[in-house]
N, C-alpha and C positions, 0 to 999 in steps of 0.2 A: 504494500500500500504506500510506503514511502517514496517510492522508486514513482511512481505516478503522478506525485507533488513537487517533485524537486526539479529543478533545473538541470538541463545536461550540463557537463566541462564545458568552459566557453571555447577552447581550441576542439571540442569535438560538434559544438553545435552548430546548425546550418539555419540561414533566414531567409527564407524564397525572397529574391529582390520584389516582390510585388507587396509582399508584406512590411519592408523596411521602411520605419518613419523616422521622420526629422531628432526624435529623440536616441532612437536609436544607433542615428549618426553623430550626435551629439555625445552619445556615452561609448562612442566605438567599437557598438556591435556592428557594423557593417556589413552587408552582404560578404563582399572580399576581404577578407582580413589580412588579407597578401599585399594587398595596395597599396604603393607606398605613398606618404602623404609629402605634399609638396614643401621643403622647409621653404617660406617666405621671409625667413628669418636672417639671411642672407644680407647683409651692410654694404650696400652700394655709393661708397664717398662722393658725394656732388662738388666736392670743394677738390680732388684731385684730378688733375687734368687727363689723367690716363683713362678717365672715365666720358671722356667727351672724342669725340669724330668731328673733324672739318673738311670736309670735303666742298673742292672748286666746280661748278656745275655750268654748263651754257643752258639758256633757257629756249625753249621749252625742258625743265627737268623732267619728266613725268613721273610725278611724286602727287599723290591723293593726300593733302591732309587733313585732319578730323582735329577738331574742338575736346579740349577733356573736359571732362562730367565737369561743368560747372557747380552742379548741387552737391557734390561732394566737398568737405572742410579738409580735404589734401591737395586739394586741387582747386585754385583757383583759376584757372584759365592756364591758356599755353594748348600748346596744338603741338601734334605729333605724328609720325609716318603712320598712315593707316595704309598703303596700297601702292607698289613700284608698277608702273605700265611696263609690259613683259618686254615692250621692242623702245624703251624710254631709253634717256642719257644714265637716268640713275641704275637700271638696274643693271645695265652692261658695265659700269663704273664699281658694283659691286659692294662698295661701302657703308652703305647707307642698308637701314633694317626695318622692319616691324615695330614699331613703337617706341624708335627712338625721341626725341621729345627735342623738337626744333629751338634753340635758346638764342640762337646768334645770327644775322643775316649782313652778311659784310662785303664791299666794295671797297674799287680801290681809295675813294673818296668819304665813304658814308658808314658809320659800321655801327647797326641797333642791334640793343639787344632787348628779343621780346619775350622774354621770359616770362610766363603770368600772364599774358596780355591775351586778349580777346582773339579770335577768328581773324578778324577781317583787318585790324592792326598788324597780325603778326604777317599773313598773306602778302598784305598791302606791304608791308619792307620790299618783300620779292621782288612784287609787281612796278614797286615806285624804284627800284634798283633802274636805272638810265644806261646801264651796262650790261653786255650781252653773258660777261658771265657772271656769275654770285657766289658766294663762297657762305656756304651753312655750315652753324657751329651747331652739335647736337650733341644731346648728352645721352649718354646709353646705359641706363639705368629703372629702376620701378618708378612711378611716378611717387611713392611717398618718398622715397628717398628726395627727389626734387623739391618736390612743394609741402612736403612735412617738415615735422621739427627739428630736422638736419638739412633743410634747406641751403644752398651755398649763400655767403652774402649776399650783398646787389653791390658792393662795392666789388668783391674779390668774381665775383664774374664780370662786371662793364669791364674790369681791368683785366680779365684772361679772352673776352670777345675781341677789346681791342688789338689783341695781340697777331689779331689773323686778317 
């Protein structure tokens, strides 16, 4: 009768995934107990330069990119690579990624940095560039490492954008 009541060993119990709930994944019964779970916990320094990409581009780049969640509190704005056109400059250039996070937009005359900045401000550097090629600063990292509470200065990045 006891055998009836009690719980199997948790390494010998099985949870049909259709029966798996939010709780369950919460207490790490999971269907797969094999999975390994993703550390996010990984420290991506925004403030070391090792951690930023510049690459020189002729325009048209064909580069798609996307607005970060503004309604998120780690992310205040800043746009970032959502999409390289397969036959673009960028993607045969190679350097540039999936979610890099655009911070620098520099000419030989002109050089913003739009870290934080809105859509159409950060764009609009590209666009208002008078020059045929442009040089993005990007930094290749998670976005909280950028706009969270390890954020880089605003002084010690104008002064690492102007350097390109």
């Amino acid at each position: 009768m006891k055998e009836a009541f009690s719980a199997p060993a948790l390494e010998k119990s099985y949870l049909d995934s259709e029966r798996e709930t939010p709780i369950d994944r919460w207490m790490g019964w999971n269907v797969d107990s094999t999975k390994e779970v993703a550390d996010d916990s990984e420290f991506v320094d925004s403030m070391s330069p090792s951690n930023y990409v510049s690459v020189t581009l002729p325009k048209p780049m064909g580069i798609v990119f996307e607005e970060n969640d503004v309604l998120s509190t780690l992310s205040p704005g800043g746009v970032y690579v959502f999409e390289l056109a397969p036959d673009g400059v960028a993607m045969s250039n190679g350097s540039i990624q999936f979610g890099d996070q655009l911070v620098g937009v520099c000419g030989s005359k002109d050089k913003k940095v739009v870290f934080g900045k809105d859509f159409e401000e950060a764009i609009g550097a590209i666009k208002d560039s008078g020059e045929e090629e442009v040089t993005l600063v990007l930094f290749r990292g998670p976005v909280k490492d950028l706009y969270g509470p390890t954020k880089p200065a605003v002084e010690w990045l104008t002064e690492f954008v102007g350097k390109h």
